[in-house]
C-alpha positions as CSV (number, residue, x, y, z in Angstrom):
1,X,0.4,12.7,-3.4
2,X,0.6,9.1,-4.0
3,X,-1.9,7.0,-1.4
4,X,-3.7,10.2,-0.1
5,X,-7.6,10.0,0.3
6,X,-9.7,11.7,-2.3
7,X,-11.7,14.4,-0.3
8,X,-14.6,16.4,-2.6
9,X,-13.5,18.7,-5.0
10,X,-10.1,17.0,-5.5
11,X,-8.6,16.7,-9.2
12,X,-6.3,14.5,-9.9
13,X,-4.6,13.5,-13.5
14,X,-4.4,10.7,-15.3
15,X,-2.1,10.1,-18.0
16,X,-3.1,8.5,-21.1
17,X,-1.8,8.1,-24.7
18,X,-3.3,11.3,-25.9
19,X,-2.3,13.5,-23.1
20,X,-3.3,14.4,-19.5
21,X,-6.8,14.3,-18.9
22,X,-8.0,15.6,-15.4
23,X,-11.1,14.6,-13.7
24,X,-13.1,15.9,-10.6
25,X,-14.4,14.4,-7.5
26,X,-17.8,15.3,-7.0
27,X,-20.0,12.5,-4.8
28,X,-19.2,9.6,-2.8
29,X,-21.0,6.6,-4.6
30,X,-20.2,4.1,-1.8
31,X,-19.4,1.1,-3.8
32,X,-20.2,1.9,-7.0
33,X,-17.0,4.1,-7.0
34,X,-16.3,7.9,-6.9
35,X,-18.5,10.2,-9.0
36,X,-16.4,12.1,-11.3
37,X,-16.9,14.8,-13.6
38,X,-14.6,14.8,-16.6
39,X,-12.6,17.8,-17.5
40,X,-12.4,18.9,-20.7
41,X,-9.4,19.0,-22.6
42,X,-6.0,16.8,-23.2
43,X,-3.1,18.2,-22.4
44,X,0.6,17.9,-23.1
45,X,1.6,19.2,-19.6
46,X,0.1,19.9,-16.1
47,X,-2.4,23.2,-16.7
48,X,-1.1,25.8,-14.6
49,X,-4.7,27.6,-13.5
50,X,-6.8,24.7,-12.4
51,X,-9.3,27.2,-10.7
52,X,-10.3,28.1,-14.4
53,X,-10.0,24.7,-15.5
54,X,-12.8,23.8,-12.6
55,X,-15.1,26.4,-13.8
56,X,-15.6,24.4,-17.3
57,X,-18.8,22.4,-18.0
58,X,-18.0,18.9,-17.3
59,X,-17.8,16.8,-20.6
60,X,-19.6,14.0,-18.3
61,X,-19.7,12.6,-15.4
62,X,-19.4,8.7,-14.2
63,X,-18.4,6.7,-11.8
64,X,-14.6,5.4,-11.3
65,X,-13.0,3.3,-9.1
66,X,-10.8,6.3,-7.6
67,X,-10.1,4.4,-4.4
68,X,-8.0,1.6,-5.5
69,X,-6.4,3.8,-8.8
70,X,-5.0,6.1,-5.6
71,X,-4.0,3.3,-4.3
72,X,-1.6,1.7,-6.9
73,X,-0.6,5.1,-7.7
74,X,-2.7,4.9,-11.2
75,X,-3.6,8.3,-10.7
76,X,-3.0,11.7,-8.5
77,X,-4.4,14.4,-6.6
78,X,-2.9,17.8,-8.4
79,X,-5.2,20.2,-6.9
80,X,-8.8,20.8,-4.7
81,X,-11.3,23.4,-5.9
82,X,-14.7,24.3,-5.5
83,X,-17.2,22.4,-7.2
84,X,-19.2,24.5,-9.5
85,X,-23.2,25.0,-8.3
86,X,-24.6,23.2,-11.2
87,X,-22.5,20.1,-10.6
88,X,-23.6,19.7,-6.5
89,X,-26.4,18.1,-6.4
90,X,-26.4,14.4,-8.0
91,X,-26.8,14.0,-11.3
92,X,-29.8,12.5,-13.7
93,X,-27.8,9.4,-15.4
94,X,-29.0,7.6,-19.0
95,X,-29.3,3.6,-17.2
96,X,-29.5,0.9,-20.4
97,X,-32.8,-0.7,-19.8
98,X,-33.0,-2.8,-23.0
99,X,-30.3,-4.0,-25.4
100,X,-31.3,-5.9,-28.9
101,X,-29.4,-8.8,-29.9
102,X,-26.4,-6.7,-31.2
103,X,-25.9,-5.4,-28.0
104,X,-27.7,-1.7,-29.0
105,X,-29.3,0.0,-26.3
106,X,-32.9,0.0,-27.6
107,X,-34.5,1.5,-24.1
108,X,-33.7,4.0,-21.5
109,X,-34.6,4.1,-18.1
110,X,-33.4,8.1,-16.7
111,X,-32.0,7.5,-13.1
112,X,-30.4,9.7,-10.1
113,X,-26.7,8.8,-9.9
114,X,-27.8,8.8,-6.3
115,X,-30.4,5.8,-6.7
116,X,-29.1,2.3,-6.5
117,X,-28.9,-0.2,-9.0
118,X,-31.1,-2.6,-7.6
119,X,-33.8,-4.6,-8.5
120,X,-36.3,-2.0,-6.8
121,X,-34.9,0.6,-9.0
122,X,-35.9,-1.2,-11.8
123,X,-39.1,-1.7,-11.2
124,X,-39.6,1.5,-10.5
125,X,-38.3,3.7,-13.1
126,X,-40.3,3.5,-16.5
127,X,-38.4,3.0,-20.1
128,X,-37.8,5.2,-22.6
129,X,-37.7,4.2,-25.8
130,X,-37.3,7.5,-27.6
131,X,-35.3,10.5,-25.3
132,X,-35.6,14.2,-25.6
133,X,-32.7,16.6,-26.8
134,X,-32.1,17.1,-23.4
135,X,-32.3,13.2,-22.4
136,X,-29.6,12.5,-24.8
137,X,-27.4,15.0,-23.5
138,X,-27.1,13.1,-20.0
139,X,-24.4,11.0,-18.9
140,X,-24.7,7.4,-19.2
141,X,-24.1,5.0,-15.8
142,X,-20.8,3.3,-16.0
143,X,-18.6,2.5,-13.5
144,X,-15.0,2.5,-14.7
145,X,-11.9,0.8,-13.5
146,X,-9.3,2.8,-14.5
147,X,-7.6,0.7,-17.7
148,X,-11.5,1.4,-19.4
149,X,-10.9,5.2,-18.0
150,X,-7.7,5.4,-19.5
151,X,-9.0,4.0,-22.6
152,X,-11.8,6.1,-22.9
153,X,-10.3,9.4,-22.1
154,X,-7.5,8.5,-24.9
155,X,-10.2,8.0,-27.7
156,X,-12.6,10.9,-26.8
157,X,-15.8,9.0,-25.4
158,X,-18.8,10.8,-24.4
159,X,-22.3,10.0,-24.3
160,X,-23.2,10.6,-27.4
161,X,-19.6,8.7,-29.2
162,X,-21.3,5.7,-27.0
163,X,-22.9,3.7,-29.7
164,X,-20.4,4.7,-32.4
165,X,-17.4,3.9,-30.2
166,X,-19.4,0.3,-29.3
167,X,-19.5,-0.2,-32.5
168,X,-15.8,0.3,-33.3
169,X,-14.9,-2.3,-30.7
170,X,-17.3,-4.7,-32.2
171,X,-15.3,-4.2,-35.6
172,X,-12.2,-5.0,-34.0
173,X,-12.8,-8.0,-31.9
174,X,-14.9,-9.5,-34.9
175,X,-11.5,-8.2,-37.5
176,X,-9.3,-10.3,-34.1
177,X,-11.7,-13.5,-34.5
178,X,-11.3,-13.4,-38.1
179,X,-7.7,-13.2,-37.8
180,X,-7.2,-16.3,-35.3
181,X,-9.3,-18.6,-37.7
182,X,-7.9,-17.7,-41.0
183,X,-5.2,-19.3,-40.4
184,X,-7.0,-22.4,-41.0
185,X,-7.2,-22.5,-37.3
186,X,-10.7,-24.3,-35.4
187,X,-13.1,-21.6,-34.0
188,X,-11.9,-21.0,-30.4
189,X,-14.6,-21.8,-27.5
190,X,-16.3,-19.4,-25.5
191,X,-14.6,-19.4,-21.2
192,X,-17.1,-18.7,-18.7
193,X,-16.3,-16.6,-15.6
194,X,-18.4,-17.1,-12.6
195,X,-18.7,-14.3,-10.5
196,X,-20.4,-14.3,-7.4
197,X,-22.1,-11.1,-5.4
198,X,-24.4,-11.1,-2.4
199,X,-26.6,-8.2,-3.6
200,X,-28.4,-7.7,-7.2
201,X,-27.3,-4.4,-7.3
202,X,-23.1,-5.4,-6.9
203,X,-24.0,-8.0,-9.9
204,X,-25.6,-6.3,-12.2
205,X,-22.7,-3.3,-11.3
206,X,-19.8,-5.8,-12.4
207,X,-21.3,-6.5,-15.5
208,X,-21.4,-3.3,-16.6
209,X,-18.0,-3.3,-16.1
210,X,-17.4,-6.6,-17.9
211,X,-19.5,-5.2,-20.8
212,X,-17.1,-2.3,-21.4
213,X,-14.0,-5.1,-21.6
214,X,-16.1,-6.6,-24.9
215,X,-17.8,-9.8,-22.2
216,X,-21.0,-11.0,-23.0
217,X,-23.1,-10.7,-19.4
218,X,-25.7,-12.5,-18.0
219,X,-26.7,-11.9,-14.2
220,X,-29.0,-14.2,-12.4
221,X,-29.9,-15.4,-9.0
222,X,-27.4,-18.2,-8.1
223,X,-28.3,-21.5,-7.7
224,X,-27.7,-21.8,-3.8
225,X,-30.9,-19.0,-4.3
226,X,-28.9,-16.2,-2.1
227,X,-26.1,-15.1,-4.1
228,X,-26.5,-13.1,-7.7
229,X,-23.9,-14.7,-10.4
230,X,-22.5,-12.5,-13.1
231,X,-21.7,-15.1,-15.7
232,X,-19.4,-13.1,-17.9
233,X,-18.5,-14.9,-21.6
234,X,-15.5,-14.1,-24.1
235,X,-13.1,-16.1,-26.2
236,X,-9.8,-16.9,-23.9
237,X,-7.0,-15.1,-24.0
238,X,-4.6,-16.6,-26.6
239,X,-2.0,-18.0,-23.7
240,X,-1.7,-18.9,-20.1
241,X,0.6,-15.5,-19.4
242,X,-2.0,-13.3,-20.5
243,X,-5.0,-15.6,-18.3
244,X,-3.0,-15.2,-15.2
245,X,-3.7,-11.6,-15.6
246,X,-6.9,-11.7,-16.8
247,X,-7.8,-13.9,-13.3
248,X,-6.1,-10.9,-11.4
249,X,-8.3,-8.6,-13.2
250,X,-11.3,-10.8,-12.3
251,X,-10.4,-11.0,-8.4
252,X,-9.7,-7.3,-8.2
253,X,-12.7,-6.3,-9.6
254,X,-15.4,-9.3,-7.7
255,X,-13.6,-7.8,-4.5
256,X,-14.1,-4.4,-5.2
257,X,-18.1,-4.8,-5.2
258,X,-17.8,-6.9,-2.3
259,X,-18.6,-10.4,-4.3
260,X,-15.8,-13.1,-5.0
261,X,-14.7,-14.3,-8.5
262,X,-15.6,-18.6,-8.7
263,X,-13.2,-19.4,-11.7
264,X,-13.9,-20.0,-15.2
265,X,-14.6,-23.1,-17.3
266,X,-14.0,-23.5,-21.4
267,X,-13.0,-26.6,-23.6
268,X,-9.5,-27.9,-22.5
269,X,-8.2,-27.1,-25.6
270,X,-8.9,-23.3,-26.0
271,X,-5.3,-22.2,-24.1
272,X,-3.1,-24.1,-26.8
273,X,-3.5,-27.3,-24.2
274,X,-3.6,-31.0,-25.2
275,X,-7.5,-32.3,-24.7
276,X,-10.5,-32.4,-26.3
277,X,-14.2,-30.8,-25.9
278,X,-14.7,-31.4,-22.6
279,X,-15.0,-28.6,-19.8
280,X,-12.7,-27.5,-17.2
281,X,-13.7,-25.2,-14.1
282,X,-10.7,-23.9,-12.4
283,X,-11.0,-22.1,-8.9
């Protein structure tokens, strides 16, 4: 059903390169996406009971752009059914509230999916530095476009893969790094992107997005003092093809949380182009 709204209680499939995984829509998050709860199982072809299949404990739940995924046909609605008791009311979440230098989450704070990520929010709920059994059992706050939901499902995240699976990507985009400069080949320079949003909350949202795509993420209060920036870093892509899409990706997901993508800058020479170490914003 291709374009149809999501009501609650609809499931729809997405295909990935380990199977069909089918996910639930349980709570309107405005626009931090649809709350989900993720089925378990993979599965070679389309269950035929998905009234069972909605009685299973969610693996864990998070938040996905299901809008615009029904939109570009990305995904579809295979069935509605009633949403179990237990998964009704709005969640407890895991919200990072301090990362080392590595990146590791060294401090909790426990939110409501319900609450908002705003600057409030963070004042108000205290860190945790060492969870409970139980703590570590909750879902963490993401909000996923649906290439890191694809992704994800394919390789068997949960919450408690997180740090193993964060890990792995570390491995793999320090093992790509290593690659592009062994072949005697000058370090590459960091590009920028400046994303712009007019609430914290929005901000801090899209970097937690651009985290998941292996971006380093600062968010601040702009310099015109109204506007939060999400200044997002990574090494460019390798050629201009694969930038024109990365720019897409940038706009689509600044428009989504109701901010605008400003461009990017990096040394003139990181795309394969003639110039030297000076910088270049493009808009």
């Amino acid at each position: 059903m291709p374009g149809k709204s999501a009501r609650i209680g609809d499931i729809f499939e997405i295909k990935t390169p380990a199977g069909l995984a089918y996910l639930q829509y349980t709570h309107d998050g405005g626009s931090g996406g649809a709350l989900v709860r993720v089925l378990p199982g993979l599965f070679h072809s389309r269950p035929a009971d998905f009234a069972e299949l909605a009685r299973q404990k969610e693996l864990y739940f998070v938040f996905y752009t299901l809008k615009y995924a029904l939109r570009d046909n990305q995904t579809e609605i295979v069935s509605h059914q009633h949403v179990p008791a237990w998964a009704q009311p709005y969640p407890e979440m895991r919200w990072p509230g301090a990362r080392d230098q590595n990146g590791k989450v060294i401090a909790w704070k426990i939110i409501k999916a319900s609450d908002p990520l705003s600057l409030e929010t963070h004042r108000r709920t205290p860190l945790v530095n060492s969870l409970t059994a139980e703590q570590e059992k909750l879902s963490i706050h993401h909000i996923w476009p649906h290439p890191i939901m694809v992704k994800e499902l394919a390789r068997g995240w949960t919450p408690r893969r997180a740090e193993d699976l964060r890990l792995q990507d570390v491995a793999a985009a320090t093992g790509r790094e290593k690659d592009r400069t062994s072949d005697g080949k000058s370090a590459v320079k960091p590009m920028r992107h400046y994303l712009y949003f007019p609430k914290e909350a929005d901000a801090r949202k899209a970097g937690e997005v651009l985290q998941t795509r292996g971006f380093s993420v600062e968010v601040r209060l702009g310099a015109d003092r109204e506007n939060w920036l999400a200044l997002a870093t990574k090494t460019p892509p390798k050629n201009e093809a694969s930038m024109d899409g990365l720019r897409d990706d940038m706009e689509t997901l600044a428009a989504e949380l109701g901010g605008e993508y400003d461009g990017w800058e990096l040394a003139t020479g990181s795309l394969g182009l003639p110039g030297g170490e000076h910088i270049t914003k493009i808009n």
